[in-house]
N, CA, C and O of each residue as an XYZ file, in Angstrom:
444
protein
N      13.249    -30.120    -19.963
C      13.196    -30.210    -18.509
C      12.990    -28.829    -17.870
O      12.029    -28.590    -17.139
N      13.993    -27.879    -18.198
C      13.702    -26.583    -17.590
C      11.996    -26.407    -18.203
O      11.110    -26.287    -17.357
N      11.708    -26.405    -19.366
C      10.497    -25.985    -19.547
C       9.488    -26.346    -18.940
O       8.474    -25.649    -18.930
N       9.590    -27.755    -18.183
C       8.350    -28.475    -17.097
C       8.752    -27.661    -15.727
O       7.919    -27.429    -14.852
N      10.168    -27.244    -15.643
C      10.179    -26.723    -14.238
C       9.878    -25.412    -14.282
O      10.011    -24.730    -13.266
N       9.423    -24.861    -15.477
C       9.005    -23.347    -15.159
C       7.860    -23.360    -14.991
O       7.411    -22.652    -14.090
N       6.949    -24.185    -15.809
C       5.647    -24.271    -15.968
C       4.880    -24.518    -14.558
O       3.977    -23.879    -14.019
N       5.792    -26.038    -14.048
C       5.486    -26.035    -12.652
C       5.440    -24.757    -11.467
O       4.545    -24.242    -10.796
N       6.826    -24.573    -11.602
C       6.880    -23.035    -10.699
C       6.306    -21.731    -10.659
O       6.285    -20.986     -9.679
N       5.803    -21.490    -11.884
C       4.770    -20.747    -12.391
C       3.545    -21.181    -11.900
O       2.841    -20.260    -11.487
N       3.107    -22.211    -11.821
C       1.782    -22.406    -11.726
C       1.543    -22.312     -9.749
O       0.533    -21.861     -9.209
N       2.982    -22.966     -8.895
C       2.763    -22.884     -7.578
C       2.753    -21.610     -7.170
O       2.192    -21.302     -6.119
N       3.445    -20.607     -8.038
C       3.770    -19.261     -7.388
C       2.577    -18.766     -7.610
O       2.381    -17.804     -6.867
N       1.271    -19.105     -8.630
C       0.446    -18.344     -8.889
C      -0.721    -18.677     -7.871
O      -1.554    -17.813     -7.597
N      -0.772    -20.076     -7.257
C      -1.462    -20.313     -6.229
C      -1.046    -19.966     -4.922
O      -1.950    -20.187     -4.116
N      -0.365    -19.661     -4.579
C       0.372    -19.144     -3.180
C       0.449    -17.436     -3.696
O       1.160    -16.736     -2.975
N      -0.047    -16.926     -4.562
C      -0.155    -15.632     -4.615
C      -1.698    -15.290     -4.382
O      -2.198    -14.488     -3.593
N      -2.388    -16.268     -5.446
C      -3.870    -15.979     -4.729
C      -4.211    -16.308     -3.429
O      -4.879    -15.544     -2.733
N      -3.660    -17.782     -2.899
C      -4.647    -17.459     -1.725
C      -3.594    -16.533     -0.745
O      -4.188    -16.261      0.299
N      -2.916    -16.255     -0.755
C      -2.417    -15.162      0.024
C      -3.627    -13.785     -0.115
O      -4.177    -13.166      0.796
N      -3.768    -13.614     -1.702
C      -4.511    -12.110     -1.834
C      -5.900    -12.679     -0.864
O      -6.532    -11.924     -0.124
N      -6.177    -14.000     -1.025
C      -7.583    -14.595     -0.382
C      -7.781    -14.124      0.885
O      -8.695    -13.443      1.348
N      -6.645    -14.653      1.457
C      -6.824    -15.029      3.152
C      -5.883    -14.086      3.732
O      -6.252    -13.880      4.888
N      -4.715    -13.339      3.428
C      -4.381    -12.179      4.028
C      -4.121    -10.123      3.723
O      -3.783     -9.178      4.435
N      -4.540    -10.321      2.212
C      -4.431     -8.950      2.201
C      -5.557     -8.325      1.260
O      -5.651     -8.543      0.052
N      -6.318     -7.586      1.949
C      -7.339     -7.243      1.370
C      -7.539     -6.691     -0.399
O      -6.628     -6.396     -1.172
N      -8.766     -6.686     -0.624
C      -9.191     -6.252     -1.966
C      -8.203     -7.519     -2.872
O      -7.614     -8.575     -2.641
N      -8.482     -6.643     -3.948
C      -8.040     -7.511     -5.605
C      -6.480     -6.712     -5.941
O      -6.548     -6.123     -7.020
N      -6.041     -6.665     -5.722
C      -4.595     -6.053     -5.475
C      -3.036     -6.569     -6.248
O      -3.127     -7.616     -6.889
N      -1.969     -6.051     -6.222
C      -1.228     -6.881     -6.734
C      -1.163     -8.389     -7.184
O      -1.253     -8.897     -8.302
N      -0.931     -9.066     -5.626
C      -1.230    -10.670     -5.496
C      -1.916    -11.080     -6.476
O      -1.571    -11.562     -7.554
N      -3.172    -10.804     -5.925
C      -4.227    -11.139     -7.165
C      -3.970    -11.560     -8.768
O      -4.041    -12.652     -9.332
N      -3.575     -9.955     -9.350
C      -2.973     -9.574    -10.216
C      -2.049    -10.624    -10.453
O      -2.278    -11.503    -11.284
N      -1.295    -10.591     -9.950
C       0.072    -11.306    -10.289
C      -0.407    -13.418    -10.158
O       0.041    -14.280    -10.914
N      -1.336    -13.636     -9.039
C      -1.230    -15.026     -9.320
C      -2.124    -15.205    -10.357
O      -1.535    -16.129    -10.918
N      -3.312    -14.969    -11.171
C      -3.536    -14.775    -12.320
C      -2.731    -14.926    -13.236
O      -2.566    -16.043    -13.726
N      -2.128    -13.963    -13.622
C      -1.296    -13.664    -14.574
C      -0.325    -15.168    -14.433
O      -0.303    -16.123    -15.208
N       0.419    -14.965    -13.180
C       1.419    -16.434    -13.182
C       0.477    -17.897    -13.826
O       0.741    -18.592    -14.807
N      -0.736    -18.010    -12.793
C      -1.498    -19.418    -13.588
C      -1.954    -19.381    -15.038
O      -2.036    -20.419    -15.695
N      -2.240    -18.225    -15.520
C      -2.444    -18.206    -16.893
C      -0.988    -18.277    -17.834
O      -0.777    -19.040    -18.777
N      -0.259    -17.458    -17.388
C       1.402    -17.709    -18.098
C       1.890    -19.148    -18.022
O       2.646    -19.627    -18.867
N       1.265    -20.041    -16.615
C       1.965    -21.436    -16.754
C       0.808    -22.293    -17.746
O       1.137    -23.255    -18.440
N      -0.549    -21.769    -17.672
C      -1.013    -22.999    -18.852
C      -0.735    -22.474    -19.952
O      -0.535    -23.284    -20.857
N      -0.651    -21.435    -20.199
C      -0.643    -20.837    -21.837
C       1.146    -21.442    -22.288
O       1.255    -21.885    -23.431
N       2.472    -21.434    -21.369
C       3.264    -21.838    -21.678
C       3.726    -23.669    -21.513
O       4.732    -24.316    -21.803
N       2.450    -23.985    -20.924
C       2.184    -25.658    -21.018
C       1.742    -25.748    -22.497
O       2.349    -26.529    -23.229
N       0.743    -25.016    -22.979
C       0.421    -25.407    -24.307
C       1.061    -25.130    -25.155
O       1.091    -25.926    -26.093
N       1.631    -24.256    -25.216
C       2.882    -23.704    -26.296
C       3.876    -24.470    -26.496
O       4.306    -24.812    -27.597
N       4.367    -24.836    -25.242
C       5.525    -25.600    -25.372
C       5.462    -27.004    -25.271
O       6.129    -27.541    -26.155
N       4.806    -27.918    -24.385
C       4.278    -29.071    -24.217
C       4.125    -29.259    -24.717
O       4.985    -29.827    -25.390
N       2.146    -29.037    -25.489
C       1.598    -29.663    -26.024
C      -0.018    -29.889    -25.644
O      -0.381    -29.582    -24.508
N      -0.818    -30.333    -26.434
C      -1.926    -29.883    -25.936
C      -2.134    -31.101    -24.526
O      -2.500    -30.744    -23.407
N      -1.951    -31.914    -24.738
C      -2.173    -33.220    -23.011
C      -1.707    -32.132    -21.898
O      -2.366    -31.884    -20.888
N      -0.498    -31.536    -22.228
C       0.228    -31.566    -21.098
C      -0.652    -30.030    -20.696
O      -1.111    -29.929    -19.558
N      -0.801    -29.113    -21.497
C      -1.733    -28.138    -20.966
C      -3.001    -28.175    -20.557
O      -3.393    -27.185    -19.939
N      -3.820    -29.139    -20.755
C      -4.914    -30.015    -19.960
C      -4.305    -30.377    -18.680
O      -4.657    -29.946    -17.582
N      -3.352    -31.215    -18.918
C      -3.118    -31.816    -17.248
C      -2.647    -30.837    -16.052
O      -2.640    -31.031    -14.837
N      -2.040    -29.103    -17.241
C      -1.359    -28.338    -16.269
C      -3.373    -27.471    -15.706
O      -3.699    -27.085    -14.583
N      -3.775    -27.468    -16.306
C      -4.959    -26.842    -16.340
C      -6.377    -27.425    -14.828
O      -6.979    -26.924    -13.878
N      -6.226    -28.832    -15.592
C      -6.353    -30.062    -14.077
C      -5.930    -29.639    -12.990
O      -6.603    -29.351    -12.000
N      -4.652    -29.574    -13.141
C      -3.597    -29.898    -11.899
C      -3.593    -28.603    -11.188
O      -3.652    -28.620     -9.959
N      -3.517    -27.215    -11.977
C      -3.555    -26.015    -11.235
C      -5.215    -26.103    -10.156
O      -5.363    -25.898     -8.952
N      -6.069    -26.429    -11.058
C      -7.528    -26.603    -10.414
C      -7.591    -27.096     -9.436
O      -7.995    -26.563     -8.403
N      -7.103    -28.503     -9.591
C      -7.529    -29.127     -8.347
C      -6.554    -28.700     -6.866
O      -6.991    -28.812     -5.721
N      -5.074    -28.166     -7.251
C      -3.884    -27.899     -6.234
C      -4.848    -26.318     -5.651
O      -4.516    -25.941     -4.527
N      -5.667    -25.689     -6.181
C      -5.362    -24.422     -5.774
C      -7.064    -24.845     -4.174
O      -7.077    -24.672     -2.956
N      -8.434    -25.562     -5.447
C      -9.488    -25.872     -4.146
C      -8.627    -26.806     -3.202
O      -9.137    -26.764     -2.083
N      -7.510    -27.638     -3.221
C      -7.855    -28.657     -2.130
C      -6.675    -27.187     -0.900
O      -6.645    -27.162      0.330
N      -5.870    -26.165     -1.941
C      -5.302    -25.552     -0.931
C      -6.197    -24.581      0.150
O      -6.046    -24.254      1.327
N      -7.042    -24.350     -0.728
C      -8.126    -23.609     -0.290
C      -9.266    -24.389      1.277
O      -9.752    -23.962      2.324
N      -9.213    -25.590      0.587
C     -10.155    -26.323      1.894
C      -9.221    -26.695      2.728
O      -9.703    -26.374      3.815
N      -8.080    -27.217      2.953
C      -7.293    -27.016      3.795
C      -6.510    -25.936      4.873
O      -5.879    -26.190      5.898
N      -6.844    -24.491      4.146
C      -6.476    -23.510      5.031
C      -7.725    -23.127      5.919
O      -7.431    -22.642      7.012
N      -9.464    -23.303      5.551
C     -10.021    -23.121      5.849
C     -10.046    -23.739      7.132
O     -10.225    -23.234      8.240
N      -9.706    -25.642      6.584
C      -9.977    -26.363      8.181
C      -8.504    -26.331      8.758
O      -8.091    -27.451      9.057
N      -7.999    -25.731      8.884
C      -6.652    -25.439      9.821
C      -7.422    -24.162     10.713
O      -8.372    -23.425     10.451
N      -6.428    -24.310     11.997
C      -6.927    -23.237     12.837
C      -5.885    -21.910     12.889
O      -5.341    -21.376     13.855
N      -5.832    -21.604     11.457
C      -5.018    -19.786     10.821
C      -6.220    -19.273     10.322
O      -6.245    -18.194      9.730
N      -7.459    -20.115     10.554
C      -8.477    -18.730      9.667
C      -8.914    -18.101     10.802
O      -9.461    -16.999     10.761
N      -8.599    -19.083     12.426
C      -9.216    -18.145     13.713
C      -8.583    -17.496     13.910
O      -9.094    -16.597     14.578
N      -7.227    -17.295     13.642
C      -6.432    -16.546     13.904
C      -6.669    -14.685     13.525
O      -6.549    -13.677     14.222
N      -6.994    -14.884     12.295
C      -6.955    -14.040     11.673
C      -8.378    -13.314     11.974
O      -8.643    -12.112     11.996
N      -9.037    -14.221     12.152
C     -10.451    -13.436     11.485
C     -11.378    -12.799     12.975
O     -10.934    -13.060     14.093
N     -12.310    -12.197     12.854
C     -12.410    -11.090     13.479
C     -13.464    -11.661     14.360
O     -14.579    -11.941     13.922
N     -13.129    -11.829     15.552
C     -14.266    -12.620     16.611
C     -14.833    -12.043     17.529
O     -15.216    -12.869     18.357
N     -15.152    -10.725     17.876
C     -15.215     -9.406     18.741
C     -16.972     -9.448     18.772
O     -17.490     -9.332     17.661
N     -17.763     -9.580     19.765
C     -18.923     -9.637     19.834
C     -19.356     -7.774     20.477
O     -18.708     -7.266     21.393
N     -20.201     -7.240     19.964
C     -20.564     -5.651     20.343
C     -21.597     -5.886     21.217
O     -22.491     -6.596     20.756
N     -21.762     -5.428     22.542
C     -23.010     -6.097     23.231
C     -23.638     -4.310     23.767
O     -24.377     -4.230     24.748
N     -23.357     -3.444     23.237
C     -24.088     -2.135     22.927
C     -25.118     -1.748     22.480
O     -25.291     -2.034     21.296
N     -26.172     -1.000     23.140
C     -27.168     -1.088     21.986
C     -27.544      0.695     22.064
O     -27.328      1.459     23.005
N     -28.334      1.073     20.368
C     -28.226      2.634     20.069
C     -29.889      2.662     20.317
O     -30.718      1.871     19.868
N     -30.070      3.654     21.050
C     -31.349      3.846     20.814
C     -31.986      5.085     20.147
O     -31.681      6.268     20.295
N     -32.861      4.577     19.443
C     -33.495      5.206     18.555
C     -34.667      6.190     19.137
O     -35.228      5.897     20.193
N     -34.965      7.204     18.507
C     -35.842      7.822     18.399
C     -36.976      7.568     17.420
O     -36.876      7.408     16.203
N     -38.432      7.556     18.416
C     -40.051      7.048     17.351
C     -39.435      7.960     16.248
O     -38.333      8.507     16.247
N     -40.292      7.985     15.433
C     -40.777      8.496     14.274
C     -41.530      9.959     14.347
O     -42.753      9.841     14.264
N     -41.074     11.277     14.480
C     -41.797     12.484     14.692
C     -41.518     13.002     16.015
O     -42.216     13.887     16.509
N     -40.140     12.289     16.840
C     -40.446     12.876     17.827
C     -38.676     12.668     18.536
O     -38.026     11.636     18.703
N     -38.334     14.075     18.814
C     -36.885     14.337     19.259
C     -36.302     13.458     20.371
O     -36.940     12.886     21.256
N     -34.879     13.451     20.155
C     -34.289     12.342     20.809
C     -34.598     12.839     21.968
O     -35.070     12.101     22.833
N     -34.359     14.378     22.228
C     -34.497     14.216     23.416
C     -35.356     14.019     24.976
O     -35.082     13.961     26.174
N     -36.795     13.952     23.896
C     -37.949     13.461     24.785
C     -37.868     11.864     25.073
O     -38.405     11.251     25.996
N     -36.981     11.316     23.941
C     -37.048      9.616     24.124
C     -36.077      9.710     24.976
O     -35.980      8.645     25.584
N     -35.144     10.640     25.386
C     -34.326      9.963     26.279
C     -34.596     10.093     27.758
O     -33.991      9.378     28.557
N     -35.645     11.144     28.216
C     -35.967     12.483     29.293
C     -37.216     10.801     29.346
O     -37.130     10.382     30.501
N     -37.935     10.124     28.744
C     -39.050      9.516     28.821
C     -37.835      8.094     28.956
O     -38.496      7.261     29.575
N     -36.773      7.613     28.745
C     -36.180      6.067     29.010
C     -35.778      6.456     30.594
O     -35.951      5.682     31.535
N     -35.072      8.123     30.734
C     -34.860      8.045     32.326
C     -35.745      8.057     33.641
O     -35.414      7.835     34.806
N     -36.843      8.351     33.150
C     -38.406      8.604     34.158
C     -38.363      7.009     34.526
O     -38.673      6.666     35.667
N     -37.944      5.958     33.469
C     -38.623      4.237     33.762
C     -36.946      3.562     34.827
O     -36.912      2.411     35.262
């Protein structure tokens, strides 16, 4: 029994570590690191100890728990939250090709 409840807990902690590294803290980083490591420690200790079914089904089961967590945070409204909605309505102007900014700019104020 403890051995299904580690395997289990192992495997949730390793999905709530990735999409955390996913959706709130940048780069490949600890999280990352660590929910990896946790989902691989819970199938490798499903098969060890289980058996081979039960490390298939932990293997399944991590798969399918981690996309449907994934499409669900997407359609919740925490990805607007977060994510960066700032429109720049600035524009740089350039200088032709062979010829100093500061005639393009002495030639935009004449118009």
């Amino acid at each position: 029994m403890i051995n299904i409840l580690l395997v289990v807990l192992l495997g949730l902690v390793g999905v709530g570590l990735l999409l955390l590294e996913l959706f709130l803290l940048p780069g490949f980083g600890i999280a990352g690191i660590g929910g990896v490591a946790s989902l691989i420690a819970s199938m490798a200790l499903a098969y060890i100890w289980l058996g081979h079914t039960a490390g298939t089904i932990t293997l399944a089961a991590e798969t399918i728990v981690s996309l449907i967590a994934i499409i669900v945070f997407f359609r919740s409204k925490a990805i607007n939250k977060m994510a960066l909605d700032t429109t720049i309505d600035s524009q740089v102007g350039l200088a032709k090709p062979g010829a100093r900014m500061e005639e393009e700019l002495k030639e935009k104020n004449k118009q």
